[in-house]
C-alpha positions as CSV (number, residue, x, y, z in Angstrom):
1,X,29.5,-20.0,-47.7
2,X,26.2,-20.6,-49.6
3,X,23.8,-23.4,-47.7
4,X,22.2,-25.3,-50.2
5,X,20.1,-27.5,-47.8
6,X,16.3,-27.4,-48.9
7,X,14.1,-26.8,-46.2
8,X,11.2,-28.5,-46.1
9,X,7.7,-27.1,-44.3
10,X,5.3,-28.9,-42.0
11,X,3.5,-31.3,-43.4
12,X,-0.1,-31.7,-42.4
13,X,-3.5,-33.2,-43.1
14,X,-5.4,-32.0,-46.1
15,X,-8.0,-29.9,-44.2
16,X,-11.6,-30.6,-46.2
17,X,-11.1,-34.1,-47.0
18,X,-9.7,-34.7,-43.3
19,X,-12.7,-33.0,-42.0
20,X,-15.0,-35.1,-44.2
21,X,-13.7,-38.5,-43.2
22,X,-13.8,-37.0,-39.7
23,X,-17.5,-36.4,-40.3
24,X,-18.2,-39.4,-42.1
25,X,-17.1,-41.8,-39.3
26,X,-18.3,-39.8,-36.0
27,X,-21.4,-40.6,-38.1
28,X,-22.1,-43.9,-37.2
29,X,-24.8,-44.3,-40.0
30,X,-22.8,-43.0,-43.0
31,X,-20.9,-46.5,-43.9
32,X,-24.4,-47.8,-43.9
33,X,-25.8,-45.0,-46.0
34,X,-23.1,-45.7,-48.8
35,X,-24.0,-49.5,-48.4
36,X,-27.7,-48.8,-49.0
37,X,-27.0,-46.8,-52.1
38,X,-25.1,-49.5,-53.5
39,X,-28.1,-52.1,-53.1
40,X,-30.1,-49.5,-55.2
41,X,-31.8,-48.7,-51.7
42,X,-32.1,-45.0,-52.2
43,X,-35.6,-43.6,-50.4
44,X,-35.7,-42.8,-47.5
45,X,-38.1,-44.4,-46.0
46,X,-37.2,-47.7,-48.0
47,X,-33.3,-46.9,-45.9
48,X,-35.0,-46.6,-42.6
49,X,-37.1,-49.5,-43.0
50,X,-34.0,-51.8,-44.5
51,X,-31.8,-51.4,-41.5
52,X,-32.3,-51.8,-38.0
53,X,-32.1,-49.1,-35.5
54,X,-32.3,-46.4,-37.8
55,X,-34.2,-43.7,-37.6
56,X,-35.8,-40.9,-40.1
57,X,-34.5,-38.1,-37.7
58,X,-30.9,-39.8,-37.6
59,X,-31.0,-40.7,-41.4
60,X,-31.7,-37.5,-42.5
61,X,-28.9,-36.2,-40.6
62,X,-26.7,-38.0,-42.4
63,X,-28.0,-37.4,-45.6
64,X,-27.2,-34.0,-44.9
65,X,-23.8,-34.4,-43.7
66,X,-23.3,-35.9,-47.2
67,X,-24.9,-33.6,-49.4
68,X,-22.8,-31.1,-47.6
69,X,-19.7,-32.5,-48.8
70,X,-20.8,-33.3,-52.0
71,X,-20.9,-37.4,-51.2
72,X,-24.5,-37.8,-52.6
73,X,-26.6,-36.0,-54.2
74,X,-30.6,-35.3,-53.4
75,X,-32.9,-35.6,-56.4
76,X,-36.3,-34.8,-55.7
77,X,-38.9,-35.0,-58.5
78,X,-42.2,-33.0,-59.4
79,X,-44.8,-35.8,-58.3
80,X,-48.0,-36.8,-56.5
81,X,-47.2,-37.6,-53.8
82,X,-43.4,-36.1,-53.4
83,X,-40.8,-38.4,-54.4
84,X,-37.0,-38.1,-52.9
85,X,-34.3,-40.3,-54.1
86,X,-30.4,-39.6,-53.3
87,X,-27.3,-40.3,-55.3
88,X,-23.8,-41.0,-54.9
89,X,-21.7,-38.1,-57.1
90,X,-18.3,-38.8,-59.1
91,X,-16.9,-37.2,-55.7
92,X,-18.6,-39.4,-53.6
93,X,-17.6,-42.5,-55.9
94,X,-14.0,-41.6,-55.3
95,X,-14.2,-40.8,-51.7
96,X,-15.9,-44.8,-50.5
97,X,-13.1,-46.4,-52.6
98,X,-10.9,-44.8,-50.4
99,X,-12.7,-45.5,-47.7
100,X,-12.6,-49.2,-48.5
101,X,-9.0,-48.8,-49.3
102,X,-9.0,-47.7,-45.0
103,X,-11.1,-50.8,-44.7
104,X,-8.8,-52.9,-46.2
105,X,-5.5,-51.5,-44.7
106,X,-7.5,-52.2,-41.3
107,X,-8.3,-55.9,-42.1
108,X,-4.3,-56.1,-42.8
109,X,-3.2,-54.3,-39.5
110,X,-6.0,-57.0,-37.5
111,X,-4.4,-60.0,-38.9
């Protein structure tokens, strides 16, 4: 007799995206970081100066995370003095709606 059941394999997490949203929030400052970039706050030292307790060191961290994983992007242009502005990609544009879709499924498991 022929068995005709389907097996099905183990199911797990999608490893680079589960890695970046690990990274993302073990990174206190990312959240922010998005935030900034959404007020059209995207210097550095305009971020550092626009939010409490952040520092270059930390912020630049960060940034780096995020470049890493394609989040945001680093544009630096050809001027006197230097002049370093970041970007959120398509990727990244994707990836903070889902993040607020997290957000929201949070705010409906608090209430």
């Amino acid at each position: 007799m022929i068995n005709n059941r389907k097996i099905f394999l183990r199911n797990s997490a999608p490893e680079r995206s589960a890695r970046m949203v690990e990274n993302v929030f073990r990174c206190k400052w990312s959240l922010t970081v998005y935030q900034l970039l959404a007020e059209d706050i995207n210097r550095p030292g305009e971020m550092v100066r626009s939010v409490e307790g952040l520092t270059t060191k930390v912020l630049n961290e960060c940034l780096k995370k995020n470049i890493e994983f394609g989040i945001i992007k680093r544009i630096e242009y050809n001027e006197i003095p230097p002049r370093v502005e970041y970007i959120v990609t398509p990727l990244g544009k994707k990836f903070i709606r889902i993040l607020d879709q997290l957000k929201a499924l949070q705010n409906e498991m608090d209430t």
